[in-house]
C-alpha positions as CSV (number, residue, x, y, z in Angstrom):
1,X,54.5,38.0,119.2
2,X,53.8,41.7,117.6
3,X,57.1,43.9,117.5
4,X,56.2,47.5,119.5
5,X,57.3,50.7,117.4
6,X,59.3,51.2,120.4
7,X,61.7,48.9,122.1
8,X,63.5,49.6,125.4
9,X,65.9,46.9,126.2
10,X,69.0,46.6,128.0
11,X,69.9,43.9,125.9
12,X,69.2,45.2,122.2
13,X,71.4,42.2,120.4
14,X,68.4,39.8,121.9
15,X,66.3,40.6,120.0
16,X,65.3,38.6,117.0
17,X,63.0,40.7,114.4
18,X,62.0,39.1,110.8
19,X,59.3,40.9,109.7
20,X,60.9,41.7,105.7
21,X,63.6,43.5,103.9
22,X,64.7,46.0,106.3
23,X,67.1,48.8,106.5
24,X,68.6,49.7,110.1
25,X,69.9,53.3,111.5
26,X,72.0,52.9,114.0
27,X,74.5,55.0,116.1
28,X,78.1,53.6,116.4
29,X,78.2,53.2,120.1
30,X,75.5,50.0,119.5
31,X,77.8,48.6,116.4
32,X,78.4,45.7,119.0
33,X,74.9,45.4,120.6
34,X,72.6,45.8,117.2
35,X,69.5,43.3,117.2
36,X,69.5,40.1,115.2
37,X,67.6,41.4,111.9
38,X,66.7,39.1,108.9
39,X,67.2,40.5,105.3
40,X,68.5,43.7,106.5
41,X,71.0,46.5,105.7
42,X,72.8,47.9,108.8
43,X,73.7,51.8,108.1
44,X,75.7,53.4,110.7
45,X,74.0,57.1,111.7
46,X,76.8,59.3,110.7
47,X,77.3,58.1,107.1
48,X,74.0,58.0,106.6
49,X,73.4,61.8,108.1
50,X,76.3,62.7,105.5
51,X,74.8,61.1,102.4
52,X,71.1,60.7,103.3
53,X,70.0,62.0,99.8
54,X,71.4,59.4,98.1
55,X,69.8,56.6,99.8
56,X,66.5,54.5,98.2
57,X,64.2,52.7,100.7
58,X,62.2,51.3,97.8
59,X,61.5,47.7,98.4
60,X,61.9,48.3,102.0
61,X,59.4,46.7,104.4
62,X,60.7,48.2,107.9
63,X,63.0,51.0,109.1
64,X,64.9,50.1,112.5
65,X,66.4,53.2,114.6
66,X,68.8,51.5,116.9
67,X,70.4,54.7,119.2
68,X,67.9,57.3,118.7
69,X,69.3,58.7,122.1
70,X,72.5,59.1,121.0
71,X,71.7,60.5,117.8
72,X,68.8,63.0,118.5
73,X,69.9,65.7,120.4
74,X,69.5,69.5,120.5
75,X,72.3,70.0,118.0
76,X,71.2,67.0,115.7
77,X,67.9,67.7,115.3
78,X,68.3,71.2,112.6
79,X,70.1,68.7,110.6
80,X,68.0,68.5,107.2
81,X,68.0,64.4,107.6
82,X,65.3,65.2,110.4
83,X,63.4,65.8,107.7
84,X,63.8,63.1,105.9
85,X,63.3,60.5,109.2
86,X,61.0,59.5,109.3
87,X,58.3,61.3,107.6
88,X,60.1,61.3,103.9
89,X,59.7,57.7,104.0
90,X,57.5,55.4,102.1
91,X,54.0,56.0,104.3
92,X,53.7,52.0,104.4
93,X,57.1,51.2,106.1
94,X,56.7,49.6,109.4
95,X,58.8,52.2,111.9
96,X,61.0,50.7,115.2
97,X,62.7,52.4,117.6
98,X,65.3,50.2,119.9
99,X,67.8,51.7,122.6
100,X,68.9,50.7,125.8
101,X,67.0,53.6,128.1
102,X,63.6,56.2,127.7
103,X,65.9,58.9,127.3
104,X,69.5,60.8,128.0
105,X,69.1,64.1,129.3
106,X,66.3,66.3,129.9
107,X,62.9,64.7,130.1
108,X,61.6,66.1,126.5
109,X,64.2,63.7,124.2
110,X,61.8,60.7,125.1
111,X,59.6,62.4,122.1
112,X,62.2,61.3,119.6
113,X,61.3,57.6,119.9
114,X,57.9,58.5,119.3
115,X,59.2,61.1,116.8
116,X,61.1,58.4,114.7
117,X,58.1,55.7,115.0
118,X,55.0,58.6,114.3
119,X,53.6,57.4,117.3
120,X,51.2,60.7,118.7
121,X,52.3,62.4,121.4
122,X,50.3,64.8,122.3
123,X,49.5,67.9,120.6
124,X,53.9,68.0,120.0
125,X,54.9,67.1,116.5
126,X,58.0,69.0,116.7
127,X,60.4,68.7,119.6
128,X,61.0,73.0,119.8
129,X,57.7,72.6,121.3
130,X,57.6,70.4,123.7
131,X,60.9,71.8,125.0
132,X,59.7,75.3,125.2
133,X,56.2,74.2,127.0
134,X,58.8,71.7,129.3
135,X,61.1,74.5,130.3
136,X,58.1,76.9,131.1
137,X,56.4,74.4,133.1
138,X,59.3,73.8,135.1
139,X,59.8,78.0,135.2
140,X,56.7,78.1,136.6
141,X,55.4,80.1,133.5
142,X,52.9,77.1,132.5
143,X,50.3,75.4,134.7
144,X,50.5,72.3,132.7
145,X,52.8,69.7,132.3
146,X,53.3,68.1,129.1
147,X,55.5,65.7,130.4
148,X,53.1,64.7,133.0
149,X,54.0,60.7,134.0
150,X,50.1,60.1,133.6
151,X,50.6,61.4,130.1
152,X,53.3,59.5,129.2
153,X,51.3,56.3,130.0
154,X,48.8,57.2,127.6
155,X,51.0,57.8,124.7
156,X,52.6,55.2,125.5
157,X,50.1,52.7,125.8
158,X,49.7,49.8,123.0
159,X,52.9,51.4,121.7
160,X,55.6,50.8,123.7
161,X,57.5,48.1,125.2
162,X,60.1,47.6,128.1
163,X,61.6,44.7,129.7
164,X,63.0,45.9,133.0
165,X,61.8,47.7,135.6
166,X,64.1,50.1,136.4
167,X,66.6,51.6,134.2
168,X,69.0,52.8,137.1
169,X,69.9,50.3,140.3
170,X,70.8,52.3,143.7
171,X,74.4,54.3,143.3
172,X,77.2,53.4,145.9
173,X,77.9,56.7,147.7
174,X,81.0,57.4,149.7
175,X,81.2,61.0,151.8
176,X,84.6,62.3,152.7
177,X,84.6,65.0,155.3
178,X,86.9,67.6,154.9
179,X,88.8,69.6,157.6
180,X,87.7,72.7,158.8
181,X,90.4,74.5,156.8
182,X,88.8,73.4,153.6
183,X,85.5,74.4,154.5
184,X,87.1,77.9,155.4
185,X,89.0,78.0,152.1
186,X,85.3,77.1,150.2
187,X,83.6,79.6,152.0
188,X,85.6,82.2,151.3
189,X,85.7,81.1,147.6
190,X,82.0,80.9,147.4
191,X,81.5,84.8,148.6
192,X,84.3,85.8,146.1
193,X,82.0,83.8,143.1
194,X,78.8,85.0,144.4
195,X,80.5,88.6,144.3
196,X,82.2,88.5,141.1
197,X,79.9,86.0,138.4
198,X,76.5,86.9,137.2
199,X,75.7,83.6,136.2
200,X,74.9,80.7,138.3
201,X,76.9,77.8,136.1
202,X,80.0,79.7,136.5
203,X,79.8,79.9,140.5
204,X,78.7,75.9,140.5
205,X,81.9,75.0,138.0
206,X,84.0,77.3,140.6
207,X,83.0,75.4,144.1
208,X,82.9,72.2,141.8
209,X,86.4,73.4,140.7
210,X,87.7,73.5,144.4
211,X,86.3,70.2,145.1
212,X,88.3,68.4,142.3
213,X,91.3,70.1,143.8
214,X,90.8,69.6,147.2
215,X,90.0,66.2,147.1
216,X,91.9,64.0,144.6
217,X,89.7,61.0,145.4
218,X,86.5,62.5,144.7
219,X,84.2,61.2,141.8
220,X,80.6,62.8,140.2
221,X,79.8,61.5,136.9
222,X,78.5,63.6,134.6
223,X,74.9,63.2,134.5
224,X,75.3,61.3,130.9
225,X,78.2,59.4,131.7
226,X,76.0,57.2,134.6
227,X,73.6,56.0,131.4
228,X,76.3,53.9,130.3
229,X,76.5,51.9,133.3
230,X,73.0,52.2,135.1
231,X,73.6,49.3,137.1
232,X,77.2,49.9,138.5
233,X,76.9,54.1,139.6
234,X,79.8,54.8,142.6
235,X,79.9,58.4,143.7
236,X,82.8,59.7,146.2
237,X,82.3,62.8,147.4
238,X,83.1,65.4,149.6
239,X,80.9,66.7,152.8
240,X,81.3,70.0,151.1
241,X,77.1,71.7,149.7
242,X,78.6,72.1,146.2
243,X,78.8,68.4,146.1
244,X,75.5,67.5,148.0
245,X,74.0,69.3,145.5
246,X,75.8,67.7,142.5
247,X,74.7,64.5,143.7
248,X,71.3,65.5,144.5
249,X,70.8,66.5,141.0
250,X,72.3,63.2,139.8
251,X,69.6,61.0,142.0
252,X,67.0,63.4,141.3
253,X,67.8,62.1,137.3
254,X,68.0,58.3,138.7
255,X,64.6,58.8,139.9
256,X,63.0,60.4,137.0
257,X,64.2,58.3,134.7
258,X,63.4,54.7,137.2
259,X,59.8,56.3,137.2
260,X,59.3,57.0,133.5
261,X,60.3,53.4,133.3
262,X,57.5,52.6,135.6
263,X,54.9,54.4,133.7
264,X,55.8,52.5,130.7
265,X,54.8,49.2,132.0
């Protein structure tokens, strides 16, 4: 069976890949779920990131990216080795991409698997971009999506492979309702943000703030944190609207990310 440039499996140690010498990139959270690769040399992200000059791919048939979701991130990306991966490698490598899920994050970091492979996407071959054109879509600055599903199928297509349906199974949610005192106490609270902050993040991490207080038992995930176990999500909140909205924006993510998974079918 022909290997896709790009792999999405829950299960990346599954995989069986013998296709010649090969060197693999991986990022250390994988160390214990890498693929089963014949003749290959296993380089961990970090060390490589730190001495990438000094590495030779001569002789090399195939380059493996095993984590690029957890090594390509807005921070990582102005590092020089981005220049070097993949387009400072020999032009007649083969190019793989492996990880677990599409993407962590915002929609746009599903580009780096294409990125890594030099699979098209688009008119974007830098992710600045894409970003910028994401973000203003989503402003309302820009008519068109770049990020449109229906785009992502075509990109996609011929290129791409996934074995599961949906990355994300339905969260457990629990709603504890607070007394009327509490809702009081957040009120007031609120009013005294909305009055004092200019800036939206810090009136969310105040009410969010008051919530963690107020109720001991409550539990959000951060939105990355529910990536590491997509099929087990439990959420306890409270009846209070900082906390609906928390969670709304937590299956808002389960949902874009289920449906990108659809489109790459």
């Amino acid at each position: 069976m022909q290997i896709k440039p790009i792999i999405f499996t829950k299960h990346p140690a599954k995989l069986e890949i013998d296709i010649g010498p090969a060197t693999c990139i991986y990022h250390k959270q994988y160390a214990k779920n890498l693929p089963q690769i014949v003749d290959c040399d296993f380089i961990e992200y970090d060390a490589f990131a730190k001495e990438h000059e000094s590495y030779s791919f001569a002789g090399k048939a195939a380059m493996i990216f095993v984590g690029a979701n957890k090594f390509f991130n807005s921070s990582t990306r102005i590092h020089p080795v981005m220049e070097l991966l993949p387009y400072g490698l020999p032009k007649d490598m083969k190019l793989i991409s492996i990880d677990t899920s599409p993407y962590i994050g915002p929609l746009w970091r599903l580009w780096a698997h294409f990125y890594f492979t030099k699979v098209p996407f688009g008119e974007y071959t830098y992710s600045y971009l894409l970003e910028s054109h994401f973000n203003a879509f989503r402003d309302g600055v820009r008519e068109e999506n770049p990020l449109d599903f229906q785009k992502i199928k075509q990109y996609a297509k011929g290129h791409a492979s996934i074995d599961y349906q949906r990355y994300f199974s339905e969260p457990i949610i629990n709603v504890i309702e607070l007394n009327p005192a509490a809702h009081a106490e957040y009120q007031e609270l609120k009013a005294q943000l909305f009055e004092e902050e200019d800036h939206i993040h810090k009136i969310i991490k105040g009410l969010e703030g008051f919530a963690k207080v107020i109720c001991p038992e409550r539990k959000i995930p951060a939105e990355h944190k529910i990536f590491e176990t997509p099929d087990k999500i439990e959420i306890v909140r409270t009846d209070l609207k900082i906390d609906e909205y928390l969670t709304g924006k937590l299956l808002e993510k389960i949902s874009e990310v289920n449906s990108v998974c659809e489109v790459l079918q």
